[in-house]
Structures are given as C-alpha cells and as structure tokens.
C-alpha positions as CSV (number, residue, x, y, z in Angstrom):
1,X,5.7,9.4,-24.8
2,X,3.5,6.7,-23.1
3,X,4.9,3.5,-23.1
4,X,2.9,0.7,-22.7
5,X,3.4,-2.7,-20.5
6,X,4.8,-5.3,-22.9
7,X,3.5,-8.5,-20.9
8,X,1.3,-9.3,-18.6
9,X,2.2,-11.1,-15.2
10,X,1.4,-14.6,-15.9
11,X,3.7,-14.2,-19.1
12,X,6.5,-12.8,-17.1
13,X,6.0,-15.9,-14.4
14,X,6.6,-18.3,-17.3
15,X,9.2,-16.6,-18.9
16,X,11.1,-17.2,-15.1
17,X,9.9,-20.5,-14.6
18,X,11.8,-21.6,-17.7
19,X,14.7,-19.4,-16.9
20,X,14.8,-21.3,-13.8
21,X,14.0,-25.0,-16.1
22,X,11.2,-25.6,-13.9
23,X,8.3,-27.4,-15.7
24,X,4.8,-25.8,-14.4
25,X,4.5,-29.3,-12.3
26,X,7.5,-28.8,-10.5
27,X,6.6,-24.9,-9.8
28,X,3.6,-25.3,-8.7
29,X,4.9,-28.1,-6.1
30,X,7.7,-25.9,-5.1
31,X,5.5,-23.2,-4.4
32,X,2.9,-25.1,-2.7
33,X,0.0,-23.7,-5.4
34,X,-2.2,-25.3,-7.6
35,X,-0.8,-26.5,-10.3
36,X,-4.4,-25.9,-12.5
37,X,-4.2,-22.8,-11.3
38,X,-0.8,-21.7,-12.2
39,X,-1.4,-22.7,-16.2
40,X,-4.1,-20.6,-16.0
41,X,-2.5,-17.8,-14.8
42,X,0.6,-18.4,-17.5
43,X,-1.8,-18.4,-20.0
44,X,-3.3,-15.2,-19.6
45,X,-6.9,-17.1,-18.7
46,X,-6.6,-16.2,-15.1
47,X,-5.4,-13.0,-13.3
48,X,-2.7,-13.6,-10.7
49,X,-3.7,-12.9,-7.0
50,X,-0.9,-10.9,-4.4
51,X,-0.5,-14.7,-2.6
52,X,-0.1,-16.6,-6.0
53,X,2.6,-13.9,-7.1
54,X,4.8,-13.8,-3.8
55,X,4.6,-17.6,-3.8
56,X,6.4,-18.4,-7.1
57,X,8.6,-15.5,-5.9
58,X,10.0,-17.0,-3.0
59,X,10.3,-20.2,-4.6
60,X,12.4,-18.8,-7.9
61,X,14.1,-16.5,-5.4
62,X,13.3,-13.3,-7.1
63,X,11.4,-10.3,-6.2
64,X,7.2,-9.9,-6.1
65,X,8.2,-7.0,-9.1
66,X,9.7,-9.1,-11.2
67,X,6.2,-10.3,-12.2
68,X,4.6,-7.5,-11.1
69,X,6.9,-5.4,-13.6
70,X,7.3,-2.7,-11.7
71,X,8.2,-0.1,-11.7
72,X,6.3,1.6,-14.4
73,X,9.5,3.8,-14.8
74,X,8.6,4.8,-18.8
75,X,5.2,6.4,-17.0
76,X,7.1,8.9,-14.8
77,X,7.8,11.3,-17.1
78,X,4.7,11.4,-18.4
79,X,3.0,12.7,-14.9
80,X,6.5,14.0,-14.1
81,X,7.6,12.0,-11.6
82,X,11.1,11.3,-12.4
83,X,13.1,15.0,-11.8
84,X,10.8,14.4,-8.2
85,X,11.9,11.3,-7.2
86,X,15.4,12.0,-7.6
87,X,15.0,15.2,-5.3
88,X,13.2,12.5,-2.6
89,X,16.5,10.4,-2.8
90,X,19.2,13.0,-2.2
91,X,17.5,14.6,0.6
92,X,17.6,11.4,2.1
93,X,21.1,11.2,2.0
94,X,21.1,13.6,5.6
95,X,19.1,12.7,8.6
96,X,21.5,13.4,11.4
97,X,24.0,16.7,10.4
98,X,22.9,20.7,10.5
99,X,23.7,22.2,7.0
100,X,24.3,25.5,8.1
101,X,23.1,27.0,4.5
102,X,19.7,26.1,5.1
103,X,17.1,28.5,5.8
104,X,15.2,28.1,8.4
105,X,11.7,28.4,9.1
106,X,9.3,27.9,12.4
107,X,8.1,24.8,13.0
108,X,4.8,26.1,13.5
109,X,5.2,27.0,9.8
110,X,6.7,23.7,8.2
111,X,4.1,22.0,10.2
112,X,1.2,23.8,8.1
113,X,2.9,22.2,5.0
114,X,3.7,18.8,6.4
115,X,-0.3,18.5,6.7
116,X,-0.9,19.5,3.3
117,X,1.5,16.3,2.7
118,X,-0.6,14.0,4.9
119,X,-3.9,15.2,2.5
120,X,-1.7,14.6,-0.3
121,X,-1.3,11.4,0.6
122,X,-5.1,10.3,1.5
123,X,-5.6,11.7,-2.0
124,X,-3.2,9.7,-2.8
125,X,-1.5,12.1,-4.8
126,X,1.6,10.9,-5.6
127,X,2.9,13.7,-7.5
128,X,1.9,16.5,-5.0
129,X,3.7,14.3,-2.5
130,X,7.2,13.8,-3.9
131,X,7.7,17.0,-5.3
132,X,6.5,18.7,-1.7
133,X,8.8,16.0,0.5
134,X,12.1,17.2,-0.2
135,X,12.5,20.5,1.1
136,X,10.2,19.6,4.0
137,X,12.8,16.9,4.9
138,X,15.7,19.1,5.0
139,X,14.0,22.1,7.0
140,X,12.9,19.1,9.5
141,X,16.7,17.8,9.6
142,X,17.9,20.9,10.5
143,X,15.5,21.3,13.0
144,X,15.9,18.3,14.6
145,X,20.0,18.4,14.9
146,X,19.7,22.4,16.1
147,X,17.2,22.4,18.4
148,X,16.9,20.4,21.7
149,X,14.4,18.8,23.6
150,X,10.6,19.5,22.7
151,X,11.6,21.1,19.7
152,X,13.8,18.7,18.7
153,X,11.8,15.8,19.6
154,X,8.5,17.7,17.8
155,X,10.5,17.8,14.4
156,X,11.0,14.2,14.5
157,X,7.4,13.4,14.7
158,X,7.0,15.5,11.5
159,X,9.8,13.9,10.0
160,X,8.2,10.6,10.7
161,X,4.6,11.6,8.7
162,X,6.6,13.1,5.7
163,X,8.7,9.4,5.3
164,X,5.5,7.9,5.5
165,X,3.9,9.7,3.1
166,X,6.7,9.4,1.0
167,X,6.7,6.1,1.7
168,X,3.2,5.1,-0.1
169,X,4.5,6.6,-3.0
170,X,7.5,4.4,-3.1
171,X,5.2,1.5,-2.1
172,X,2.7,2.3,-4.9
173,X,5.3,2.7,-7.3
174,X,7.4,-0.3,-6.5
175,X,10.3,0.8,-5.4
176,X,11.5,-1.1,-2.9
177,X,15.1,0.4,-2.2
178,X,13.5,3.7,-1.8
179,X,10.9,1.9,0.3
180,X,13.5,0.3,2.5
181,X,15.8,3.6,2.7
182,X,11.9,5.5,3.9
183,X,11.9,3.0,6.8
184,X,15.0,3.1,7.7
185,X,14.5,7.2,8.5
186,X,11.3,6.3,9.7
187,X,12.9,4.0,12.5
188,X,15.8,7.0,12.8
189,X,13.0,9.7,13.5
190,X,10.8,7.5,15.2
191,X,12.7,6.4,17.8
192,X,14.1,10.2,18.7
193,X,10.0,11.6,19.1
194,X,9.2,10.7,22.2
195,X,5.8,9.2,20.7
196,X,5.3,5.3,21.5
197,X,2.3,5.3,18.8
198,X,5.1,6.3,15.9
199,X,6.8,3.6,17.2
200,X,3.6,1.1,16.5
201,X,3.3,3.3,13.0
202,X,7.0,2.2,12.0
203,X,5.9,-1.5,12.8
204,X,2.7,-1.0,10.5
205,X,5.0,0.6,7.9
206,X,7.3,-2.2,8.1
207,X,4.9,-5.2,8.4
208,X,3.3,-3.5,5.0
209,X,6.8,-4.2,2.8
210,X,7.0,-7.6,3.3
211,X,3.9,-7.9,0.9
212,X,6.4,-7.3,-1.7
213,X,9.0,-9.4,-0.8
214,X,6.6,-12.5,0.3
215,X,8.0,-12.5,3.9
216,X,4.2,-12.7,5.3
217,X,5.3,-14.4,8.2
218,X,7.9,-12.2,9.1
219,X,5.7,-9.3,8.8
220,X,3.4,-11.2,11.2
221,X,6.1,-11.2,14.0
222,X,6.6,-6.8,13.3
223,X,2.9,-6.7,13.7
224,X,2.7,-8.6,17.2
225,X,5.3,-6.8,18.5
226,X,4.2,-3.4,17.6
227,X,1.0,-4.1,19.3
228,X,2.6,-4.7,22.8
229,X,3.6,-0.6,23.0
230,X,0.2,0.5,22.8
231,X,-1.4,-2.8,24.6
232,X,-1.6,-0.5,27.9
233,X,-3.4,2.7,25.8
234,X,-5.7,-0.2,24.5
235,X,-6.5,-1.2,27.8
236,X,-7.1,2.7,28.9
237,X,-9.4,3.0,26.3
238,X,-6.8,5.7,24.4
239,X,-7.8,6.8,20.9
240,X,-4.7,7.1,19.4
241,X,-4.1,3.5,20.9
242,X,-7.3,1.9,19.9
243,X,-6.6,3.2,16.3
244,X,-3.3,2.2,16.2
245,X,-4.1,-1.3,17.4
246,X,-7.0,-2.0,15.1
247,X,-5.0,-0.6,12.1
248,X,-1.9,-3.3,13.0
249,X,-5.1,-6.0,13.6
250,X,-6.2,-5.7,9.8
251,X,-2.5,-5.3,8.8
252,X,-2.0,-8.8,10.1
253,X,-5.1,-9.6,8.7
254,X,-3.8,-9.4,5.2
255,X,-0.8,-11.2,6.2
256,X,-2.6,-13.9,7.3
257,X,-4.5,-14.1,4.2
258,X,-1.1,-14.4,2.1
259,X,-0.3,-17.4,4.0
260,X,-3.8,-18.7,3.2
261,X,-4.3,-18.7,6.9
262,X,-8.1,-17.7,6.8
263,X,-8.6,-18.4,10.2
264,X,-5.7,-16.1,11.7
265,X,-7.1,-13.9,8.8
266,X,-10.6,-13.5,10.4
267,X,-9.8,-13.5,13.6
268,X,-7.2,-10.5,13.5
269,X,-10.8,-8.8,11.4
270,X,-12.5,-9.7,14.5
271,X,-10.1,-7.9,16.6
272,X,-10.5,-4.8,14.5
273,X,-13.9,-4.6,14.6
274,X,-13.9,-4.9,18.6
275,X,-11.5,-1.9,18.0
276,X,-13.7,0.5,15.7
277,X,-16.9,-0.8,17.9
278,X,-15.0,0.9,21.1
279,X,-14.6,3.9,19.3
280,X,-17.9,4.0,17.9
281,X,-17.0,6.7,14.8
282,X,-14.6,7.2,12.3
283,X,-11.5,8.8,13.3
284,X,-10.2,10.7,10.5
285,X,-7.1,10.9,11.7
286,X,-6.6,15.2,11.5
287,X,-4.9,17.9,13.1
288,X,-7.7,18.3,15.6
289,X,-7.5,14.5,17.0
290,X,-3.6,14.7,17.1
291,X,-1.1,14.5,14.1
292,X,-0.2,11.1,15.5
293,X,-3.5,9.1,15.4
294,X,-4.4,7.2,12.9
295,X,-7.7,6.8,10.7
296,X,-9.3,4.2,11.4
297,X,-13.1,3.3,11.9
298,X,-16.0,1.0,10.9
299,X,-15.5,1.7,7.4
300,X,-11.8,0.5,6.8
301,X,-12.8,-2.5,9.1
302,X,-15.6,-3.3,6.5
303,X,-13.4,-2.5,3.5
304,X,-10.3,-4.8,5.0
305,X,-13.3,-7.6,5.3
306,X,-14.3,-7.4,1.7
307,X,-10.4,-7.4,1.0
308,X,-9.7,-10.4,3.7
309,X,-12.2,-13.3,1.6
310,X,-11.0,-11.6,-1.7
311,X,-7.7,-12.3,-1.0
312,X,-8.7,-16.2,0.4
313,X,-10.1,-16.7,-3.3
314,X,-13.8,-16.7,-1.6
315,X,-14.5,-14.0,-4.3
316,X,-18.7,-14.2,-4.7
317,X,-18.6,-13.8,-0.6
318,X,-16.0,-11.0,-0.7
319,X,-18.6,-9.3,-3.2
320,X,-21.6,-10.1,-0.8
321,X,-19.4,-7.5,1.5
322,X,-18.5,-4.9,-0.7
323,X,-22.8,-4.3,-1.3
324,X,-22.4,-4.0,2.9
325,X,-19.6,-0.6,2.6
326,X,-21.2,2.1,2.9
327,X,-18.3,5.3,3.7
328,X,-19.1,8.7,4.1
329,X,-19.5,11.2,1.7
330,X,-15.9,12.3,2.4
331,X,-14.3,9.3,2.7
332,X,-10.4,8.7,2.0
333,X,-9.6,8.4,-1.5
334,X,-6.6,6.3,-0.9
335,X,-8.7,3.7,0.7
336,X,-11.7,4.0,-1.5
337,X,-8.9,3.5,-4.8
338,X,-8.4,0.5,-3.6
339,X,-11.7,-0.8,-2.6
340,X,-12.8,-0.4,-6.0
341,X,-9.4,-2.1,-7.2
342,X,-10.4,-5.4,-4.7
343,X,-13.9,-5.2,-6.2
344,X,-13.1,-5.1,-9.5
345,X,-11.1,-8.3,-9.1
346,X,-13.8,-10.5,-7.3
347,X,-15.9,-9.2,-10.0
348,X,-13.8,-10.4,-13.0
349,X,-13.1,-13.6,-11.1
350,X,-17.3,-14.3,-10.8
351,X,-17.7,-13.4,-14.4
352,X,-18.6,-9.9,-14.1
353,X,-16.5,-7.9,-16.6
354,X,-18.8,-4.8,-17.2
355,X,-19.0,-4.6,-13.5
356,X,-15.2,-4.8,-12.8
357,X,-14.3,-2.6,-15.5
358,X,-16.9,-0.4,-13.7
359,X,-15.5,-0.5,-10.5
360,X,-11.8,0.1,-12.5
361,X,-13.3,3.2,-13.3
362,X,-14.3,4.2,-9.9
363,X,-10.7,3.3,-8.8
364,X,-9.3,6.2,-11.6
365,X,-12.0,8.3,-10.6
366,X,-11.2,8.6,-6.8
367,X,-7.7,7.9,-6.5
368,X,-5.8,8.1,-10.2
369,X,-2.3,8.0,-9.4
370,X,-2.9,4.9,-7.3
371,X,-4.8,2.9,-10.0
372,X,-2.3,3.9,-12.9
373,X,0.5,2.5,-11.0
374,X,-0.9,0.1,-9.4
375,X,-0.2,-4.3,-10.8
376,X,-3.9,-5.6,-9.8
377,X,-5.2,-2.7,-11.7
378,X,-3.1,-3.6,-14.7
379,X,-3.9,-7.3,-13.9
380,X,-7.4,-6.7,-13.9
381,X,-7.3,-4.9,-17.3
382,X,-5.4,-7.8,-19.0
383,X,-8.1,-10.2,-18.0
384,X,-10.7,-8.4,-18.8
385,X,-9.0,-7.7,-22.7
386,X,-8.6,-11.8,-22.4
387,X,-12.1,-12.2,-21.8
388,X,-13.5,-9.9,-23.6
389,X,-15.1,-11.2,-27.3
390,X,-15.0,-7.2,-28.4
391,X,-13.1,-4.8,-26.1
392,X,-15.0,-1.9,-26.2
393,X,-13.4,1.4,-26.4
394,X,-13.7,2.6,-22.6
395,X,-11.6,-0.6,-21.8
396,X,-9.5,-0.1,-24.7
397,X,-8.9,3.5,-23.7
398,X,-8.2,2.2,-20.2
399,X,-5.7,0.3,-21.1
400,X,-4.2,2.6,-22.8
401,X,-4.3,5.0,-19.8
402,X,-2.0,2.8,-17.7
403,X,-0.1,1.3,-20.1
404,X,-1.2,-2.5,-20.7
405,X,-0.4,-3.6,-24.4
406,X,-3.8,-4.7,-26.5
C-alpha cells in the first residue's frame, strides 16, 4: 500500500526547533540564515533549499534527513525495493575472504553484466541496480582474493563501478549507513586497482556525502586533494584525467555554493568549463573510452551552471541558463532527472507553478526512480499544493505518486 509523506520539511524543521526550545530568532542566528526566511519556510510559504536544510542541521545537531524525511522506506515495497536492499547489505558483509561455494565465472563474463549496472545507473534505475549488485559483488570478491596480479587488480576496478552504482541508490534513497558502508568498499577496492583515476572517483564519491551531513567544507578539502592524482594527466592533456578533474571542479562547485561562497562556486564552474573546452565533446563515459573515465562534457558543465545560481538563490538568472542547455538527443537520464528537478525549483521560486510542475513532469518522465525518491521533488510538490488556489488533478495525481499528503 502507498503511503504518503505526513509533513512537509519546513513542518518537520519546526517541530525540531521546539524540540530543541529554540525560538525561530534564535535558530535562525545560530544557523547563520535569515530569519524571514526561515518562518517562511516553517510555514509551508516557502520551499527549503539543500543550504537552508544542512544549516539548521548542523546547528540542532541532527542529520539533513531528519527534515528531509528520508528515507521513504513505506515506498519500497511498492517498487520492490526492500527484499533488494537487504541482499545489497549482506553481500557487503565480505570484501576480503574466498568463499569456496561460490561459482565462478570469467571476468570477461561478469564484466558484460557490471556494464549493464553502469546503464542502470545513468537510467538511474534504482531497482535494476540493487537487485543486479549482489551477486555481481560476490563473484567480484572471489575474484579478487583468488586471483593475483592483473586479474586481481582488474576485479577491483569492477568492484569499484558496482559500489558506485550502488552507491547513487543509497544516496538517492537516503541512506546514509549504507552510503558510508559503499565508500568504505569503494576505498577497499579502490586502492587495490592499480587505477589513480578510481582513486579521484572515491574522492568525488566521498566529497558528494557530505551534502547530507552539511560538512561542505570538509568535502571541499576531499575534492582538492583528489585533484592532485590526476593534476599530471591534466597537464598531459589525458581524457580520463581531464574528465576526472572537471567532474571534482563542479563537485566543489556545489560545495561552494552550500557555504554561500558564490565566488569559489563560479570559479570552480570556470575551471570545468576550461576542462570540457579541452576536450571539445561529450565523453559519454563507455566501454569504448575505458570503463574508468568519466562522463563529462559541455553539457553537465551547462547543467552544473544552471544548478550553481539556483543553489545561490539567484533563481530568475539560474532560469536564464537552463533556456541555454541544450543535450543530445541521448543524453543521461540521471543528469537530465535532475536538471528538470533544479528547474522546476527556480521556477516555483519566480512564480512559475505550471512551469515547475511542468518541468516535475519531465523529471518523472526521464528519470522516475530518481524523482519519486527524491526531497526537492517532494519539496517542490508541497509548494506548489501551497500555492496553488485549485490543485488541479495532474498535480494532485503527482503527489500522490511520490507520496506528499494533500
């Protein structure tokens, strides 16, 4: 049975502010937001931005899902998510023995499937993802702790794409001790593949988390370092460095936008541009380029830009941009989800609620999974119910959908 979501963020922010006797004054001091701002948010009137929630966070000392709600857990067994999930977390209880009962089969083989994990994931297709992880994690185990040297080395590097795939499921879903448990294989597997770029991926990976526990600064300091093991394949003019680099440059770009640090924020945009201008193309990131290089390109540069003055509260500006994407026909679905989630949210914030509700419906379209589970999407959907004089029955259905309480 679908359950919906019984209260909204800004309802679950005051709820905590009074837990902690804070009058919306003193929170919004402590916090170091505005304080107008805040009763809006409380009272449903405004919708809460990723540097508003991690704010009051840190300064009650709780987790970015306590207001976020997540995770949707009464949703997984309607897309079937739960039997999954629990399968992801006991075959991450072995990373380092054989299991001599395993079957084995080539790693030419388990590589095929690894890759149908990797589309999986730019569909993001969170299902498909956790129910094909694993198995593939246990055949890559015992690979990696039988074989020796290549071979060894080679299963480690698949290892590393299935716990990131698995990863943006955990991510997208909110669970952050699954999320932390990922990176910590990740690290394991990363370290043991010979690969300096998976080493940079890990940093990416890691940097990404702290959105969720308001740590932007720390993830700042993963991002810089990351960048100095492929500064030299930057210099060479390497594609799997130059796509590396400009991903960790709009990483930090976000980061910096958390912190409201819209300089830093631009500048690290700047830096990824230079990077997709080197390369001149999209790099989709496939087999054929090398399972280890990332996408990257002009497109996510433009997307991240949109995303950058979204972020900064520059919302009609971060609009102006969006008109300016223009991805192929073929572009990642993953990315495009949540382009259309960042649009919709400028679009509400101008006033624009046919057109965000629009653009909500582009998100589902593209990228389902992603906008069902996703807060800003549920966010988005309870602002637009608040503005709304007469919610008309796609929104209503909507909300429905992912489970937001009329």
């Amino acid at each position: 049975m679908h359950t919906p979501t019984d209260i909204g963020i800004g309802a679950r922010i005051a709820a905590y502010r009074r837990l902690h006797r804070l009058t919306q004054k003193q929170l919004s001091t402590k916090a170091n937001i505005s304080y107008s701002l805040l009763v809006k948010v409380e009272q449903g009137r405004r919708p809460a931005s990723g540097s508003l929630i991690a704010a009051v966070a840190r300064a009650m000392s709780v987790p970015v899902t306590t207001f976020t709600g997540q995770p949707y857990s009464n949703d997984y067994t309607h897309d079937r998510l739960d039997g999954p999930l629990s399968d992801l977390r006991a075959s991450l209880d072995n990373y380092d023995f054989p299991l001599d009962e395993l079957p084995l089969r080539s790693l030419t083989e388990i590589v095929v499937d690894v890759h149908e994990t990797l589309h999986a994931r730019r569909a993001a297709n969170f299902g498909r993802i956790v129910r094909m992880a694993p198995p593939l994690i246990d055949e890559l185990v015992q690979v990696s702790q039988t074989a020796t040297g290549h071979t060894a080395e080679q299963a480690h590097r698949q290892l590393v794409h299935v716990y990131r795939s698995a990863y943006d499921v955990a991510y997208g879903l909110g669970l952050s001790d699954l999320v932390s448990l990922l990176l910590a294989r990740m690290d394991y597997s990363a370290e043991r593949s010979a690969d300096p770029y998976l080493m940079a991926l890990h940093g990416y990976m890691r940097a990404y988390a702290c959105f969720s526990t308001g740590r932007h600064e720390v993830g700042r300091k993963i991002i810089a370092k990351a960048r100095t093991g492929v500064e030299d394949g930057v210099r060479a003019g390497e594609l799997s460095a130059l796509c590396s680099a400009g991903n960790l440059h709009l990483r930090a770009a976000m980061l910096a936008t958390r912190q409201g640090d819209a300089d830093a924020a631009r500048g690290e945009l700047g830096e990824a541009r230079r990077m997709a201008d080197r390369l001149g193309r999209e790099v989709t990131g496939d087999m054929g380029e090398g399972l280890h290089v990332q996408s990257f390109g002009p497109t996510n540069v433009a997307i991240h830009a949109a995303a950058v003055e979204m972020e900064l509260g520059n919302h009609a500006k971060s609009l102006q941009l969006a008109k300016q994407v223009r991805p192929p026909a073929d572009y990642f679905p993953d990315r495009l989800g949540h382009f259309w989630i960042d649009t919709a949210r400028s679009q509400l914030w101008t006033g624009k609620p046919d057109s965000a509700l629009a653009s909500l419906l582009n998100a589902r379209k593209v990228a389902p999974q992603q906008a069902k589970y996703h807060p800003a999407v549920r966010e988005t959907i309870s602002g637009l119910v608040h503005a709304a004089r007469r919610t008309p029955d796609t929104l209503i259905g909507y909300a429905s959908w992912c489970g937001v309480q009329l």
